[in-house]
C-alpha positions as CSV (number, residue, x, y, z in Angstrom):
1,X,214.0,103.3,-23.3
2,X,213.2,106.8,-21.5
3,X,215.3,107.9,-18.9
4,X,212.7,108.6,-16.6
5,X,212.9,106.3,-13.5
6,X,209.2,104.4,-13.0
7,X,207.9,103.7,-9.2
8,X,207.0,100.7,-8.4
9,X,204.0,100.6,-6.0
10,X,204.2,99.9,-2.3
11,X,203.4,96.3,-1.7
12,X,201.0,95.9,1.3
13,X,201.6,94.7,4.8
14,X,201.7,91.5,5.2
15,X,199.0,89.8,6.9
16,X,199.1,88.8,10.5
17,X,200.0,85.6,11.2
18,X,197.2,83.4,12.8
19,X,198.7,82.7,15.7
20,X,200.0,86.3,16.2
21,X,198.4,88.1,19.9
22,X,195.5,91.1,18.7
23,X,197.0,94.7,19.2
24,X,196.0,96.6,22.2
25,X,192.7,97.9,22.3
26,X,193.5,102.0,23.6
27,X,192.2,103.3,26.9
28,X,188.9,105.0,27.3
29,X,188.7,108.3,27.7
30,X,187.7,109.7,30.9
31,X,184.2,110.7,31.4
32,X,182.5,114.0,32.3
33,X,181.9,114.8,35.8
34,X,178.0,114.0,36.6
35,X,175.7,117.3,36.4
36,X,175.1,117.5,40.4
37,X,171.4,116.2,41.4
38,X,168.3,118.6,41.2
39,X,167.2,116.8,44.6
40,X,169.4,118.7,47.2
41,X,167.3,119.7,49.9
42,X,166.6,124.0,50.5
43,X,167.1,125.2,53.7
44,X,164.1,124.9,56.1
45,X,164.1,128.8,56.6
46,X,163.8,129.5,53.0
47,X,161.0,130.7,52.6
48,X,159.7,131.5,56.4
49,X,160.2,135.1,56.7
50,X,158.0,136.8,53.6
51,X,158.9,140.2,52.4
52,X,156.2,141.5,54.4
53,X,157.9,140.5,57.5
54,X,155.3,137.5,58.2
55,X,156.2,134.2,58.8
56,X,154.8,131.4,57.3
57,X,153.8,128.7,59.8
58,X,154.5,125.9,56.7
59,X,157.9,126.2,56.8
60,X,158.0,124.8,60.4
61,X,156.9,121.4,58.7
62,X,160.3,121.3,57.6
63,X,162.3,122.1,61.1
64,X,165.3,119.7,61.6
65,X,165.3,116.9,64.0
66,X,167.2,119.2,66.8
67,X,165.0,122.4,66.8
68,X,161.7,120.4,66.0
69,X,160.9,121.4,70.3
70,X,160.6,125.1,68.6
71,X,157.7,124.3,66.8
72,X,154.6,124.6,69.1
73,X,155.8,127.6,70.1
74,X,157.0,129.4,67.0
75,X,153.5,128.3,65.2
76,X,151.6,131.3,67.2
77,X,154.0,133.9,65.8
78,X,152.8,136.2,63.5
79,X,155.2,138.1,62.2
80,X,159.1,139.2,62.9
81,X,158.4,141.8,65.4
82,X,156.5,138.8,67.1
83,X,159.4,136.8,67.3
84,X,161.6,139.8,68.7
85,X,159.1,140.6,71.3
86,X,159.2,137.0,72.4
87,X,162.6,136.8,72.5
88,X,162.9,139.5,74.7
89,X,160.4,138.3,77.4
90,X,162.2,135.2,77.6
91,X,165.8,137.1,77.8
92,X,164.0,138.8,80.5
93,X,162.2,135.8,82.5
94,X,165.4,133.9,82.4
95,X,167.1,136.5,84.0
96,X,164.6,136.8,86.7
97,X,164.6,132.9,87.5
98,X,169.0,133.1,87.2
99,X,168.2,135.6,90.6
100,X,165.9,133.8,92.4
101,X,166.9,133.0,95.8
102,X,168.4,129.8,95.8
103,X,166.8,127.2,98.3
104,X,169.1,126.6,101.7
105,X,170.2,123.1,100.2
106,X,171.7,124.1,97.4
107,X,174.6,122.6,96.1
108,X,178.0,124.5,96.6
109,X,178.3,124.4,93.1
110,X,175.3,126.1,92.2
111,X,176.4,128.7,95.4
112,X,179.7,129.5,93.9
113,X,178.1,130.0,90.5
114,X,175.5,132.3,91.6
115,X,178.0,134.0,93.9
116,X,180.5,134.5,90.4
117,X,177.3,136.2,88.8
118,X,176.0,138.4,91.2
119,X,179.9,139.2,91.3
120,X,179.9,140.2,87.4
121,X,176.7,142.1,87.8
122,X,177.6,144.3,90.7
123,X,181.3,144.5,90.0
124,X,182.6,143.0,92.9
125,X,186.0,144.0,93.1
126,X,188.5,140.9,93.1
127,X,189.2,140.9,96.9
128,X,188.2,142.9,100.2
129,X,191.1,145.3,99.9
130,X,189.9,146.3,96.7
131,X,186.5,148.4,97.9
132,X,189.4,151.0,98.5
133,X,187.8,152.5,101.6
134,X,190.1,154.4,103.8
135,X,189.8,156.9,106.8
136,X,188.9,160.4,105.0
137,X,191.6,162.6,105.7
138,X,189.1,165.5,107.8
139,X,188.1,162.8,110.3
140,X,190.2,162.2,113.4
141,X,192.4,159.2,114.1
142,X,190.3,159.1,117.6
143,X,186.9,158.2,115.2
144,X,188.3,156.1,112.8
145,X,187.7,151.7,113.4
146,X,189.9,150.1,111.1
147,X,189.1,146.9,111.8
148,X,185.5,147.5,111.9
149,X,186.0,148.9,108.1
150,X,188.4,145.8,107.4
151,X,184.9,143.5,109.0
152,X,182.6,145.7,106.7
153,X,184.6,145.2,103.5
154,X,185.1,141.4,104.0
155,X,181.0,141.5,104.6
156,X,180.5,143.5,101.4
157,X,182.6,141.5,99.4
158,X,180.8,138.0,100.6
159,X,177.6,139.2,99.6
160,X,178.7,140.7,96.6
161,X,177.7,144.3,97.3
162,X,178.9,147.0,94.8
163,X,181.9,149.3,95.5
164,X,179.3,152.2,94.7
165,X,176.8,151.0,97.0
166,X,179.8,150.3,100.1
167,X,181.2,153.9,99.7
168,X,177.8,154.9,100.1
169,X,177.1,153.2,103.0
170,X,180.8,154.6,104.2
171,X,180.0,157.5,103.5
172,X,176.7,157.8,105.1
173,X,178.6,156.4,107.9
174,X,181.4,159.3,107.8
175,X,179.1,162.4,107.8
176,X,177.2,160.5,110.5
177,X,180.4,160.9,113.0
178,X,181.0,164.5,111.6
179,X,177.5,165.2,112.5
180,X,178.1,163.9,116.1
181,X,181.3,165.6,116.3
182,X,180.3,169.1,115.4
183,X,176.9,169.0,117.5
184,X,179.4,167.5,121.1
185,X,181.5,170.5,119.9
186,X,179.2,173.0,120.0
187,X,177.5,171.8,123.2
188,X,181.0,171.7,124.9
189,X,181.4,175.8,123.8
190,X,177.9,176.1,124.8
191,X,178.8,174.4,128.3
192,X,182.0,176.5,128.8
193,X,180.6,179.4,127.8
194,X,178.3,179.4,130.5
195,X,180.9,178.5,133.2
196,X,182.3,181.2,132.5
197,X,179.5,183.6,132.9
198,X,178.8,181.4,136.2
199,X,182.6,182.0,137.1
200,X,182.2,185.8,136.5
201,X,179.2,186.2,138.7
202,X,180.3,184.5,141.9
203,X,183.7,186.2,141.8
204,X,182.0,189.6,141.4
205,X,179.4,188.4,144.1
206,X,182.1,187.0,146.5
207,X,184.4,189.8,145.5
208,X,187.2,187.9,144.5
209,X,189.7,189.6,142.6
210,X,189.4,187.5,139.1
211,X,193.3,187.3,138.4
212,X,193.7,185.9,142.0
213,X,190.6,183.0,141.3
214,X,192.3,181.9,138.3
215,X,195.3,181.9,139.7
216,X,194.0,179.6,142.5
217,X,192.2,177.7,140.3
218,X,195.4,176.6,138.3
219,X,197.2,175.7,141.1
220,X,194.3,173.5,142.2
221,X,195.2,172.0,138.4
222,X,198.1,171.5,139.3
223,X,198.1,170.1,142.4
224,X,195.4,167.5,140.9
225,X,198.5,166.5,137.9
226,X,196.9,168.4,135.4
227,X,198.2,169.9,132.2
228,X,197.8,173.4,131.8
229,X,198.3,173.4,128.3
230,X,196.2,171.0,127.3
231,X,193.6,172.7,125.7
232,X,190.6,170.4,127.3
233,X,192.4,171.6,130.8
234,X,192.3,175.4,129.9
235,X,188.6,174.9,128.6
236,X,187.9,173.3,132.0
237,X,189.5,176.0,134.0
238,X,188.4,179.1,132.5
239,X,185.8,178.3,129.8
240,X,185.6,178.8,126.2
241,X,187.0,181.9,126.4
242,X,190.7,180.5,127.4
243,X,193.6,182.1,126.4
């Protein structure tokens, strides 16, 4: 007998019993996300501008539900530049109609939202005070109305007038009183000026002694409270010639 040792062979499994439960059937394995649909709709505006800068009028079939309103209008454009240039007349017509005179009934609403526009279009400033108009510093206090510039700002401001255009309304105003005041000032050298010559002549006529007239004349000042050095009183007495 060989030493060799011989292998017996495996013996199978034994059978399942009858009565014994089936073994688990394994999970499936998880399928492949679906391929998405061929079927989604393209955007209206696809194919609505051509190269050429055209528009085709088909594509307006195709307008969604909210802009289908733009279609009778859009089907007489021709081209882009057509749509620009309408685009721009409207811009503009709405504008006019925003600055049409509002009828005397309106609401106050509608008032205090035209009055906020005209504001942002003029630059109204934010209050009265703001128009920044003051006394120029050449004028005298005697020709200056500050409340009648406090009354014109307050106006201005109502009716939503532009700084620019109230300063030059101010200022139209300003050189007006300069204009007064250097014509009443030459008229007043004028007048004195000839007083004087008139003073000279009946003197020499009536041979008074010119010293002595003036002297008489300023005590007559005097005697009627007035001030001697007050320029206007010196002007008065001897014309513009006063020293």
């Amino acid at each position: 007998m060989s030493d060799t040792a011989v292998l017996e062979p495996a013996s199978a499994p034994p059978a399942p019993s009858p009565s014994s439960p089936p073994p688990p059937t394994p999970p499936a394995a998880p399928s492949a996300p679906a391929a998405p649909s061929s079927a989604v709709a393209e955007p209206w505006y696809k194919d609505w501008i051509q190269a050429d800068g055209t528009l085709n009028s088909k594509a307006l079939d195709r307008l969604p539900d909210h802009a289908k309103g733009l279609k009778p209008s859009w089907e007489r454009l021709r081209s882009i530049d057509d749509l620009a240039t309408t685009a721009l007349n409207q811009q503009v017509l709405v504008g006019k109609k925003a600055l049409a005179p509002l009828p005397a009934d309106a609401p106050a609403e509608a008032v205090k939202a035209r009055k906020e526009l005209l504001d942002s279009i003029q630059g109204v400033p934010p209050s009265p005070k703001d128009y920044g108009i003051a006394k120029p510093k050449e004028l005298p206090e005697s020709q200056w109305n500050q409340p009648l510039a406090d009354n014109f700002t307050a106006w201005a401001h109502k009716h939503s007038v532009s700084p620019a255009a109230a300063k030059e309304l101010i200022a139209m105003q300003i050189d007006g009183v300069k204009g007064q005041l250097q014509s009443q000032a030459q008229y007043e050298q004028q007048f004195w000026a000839n007083e004087q010559k008139t003073f000279e002549v009946v003197t020499k006529q009536e041979n008074i002694d010119s010293t002595r007239a003036s002297a008489l004349v300023e005590k007559g000042a005097i005697a009627l409270g007035l001030d001697l050095t007050s320029e206007r009183t010196k002007n008065f007495l001897k014309g513009s010639d006063a020293r």
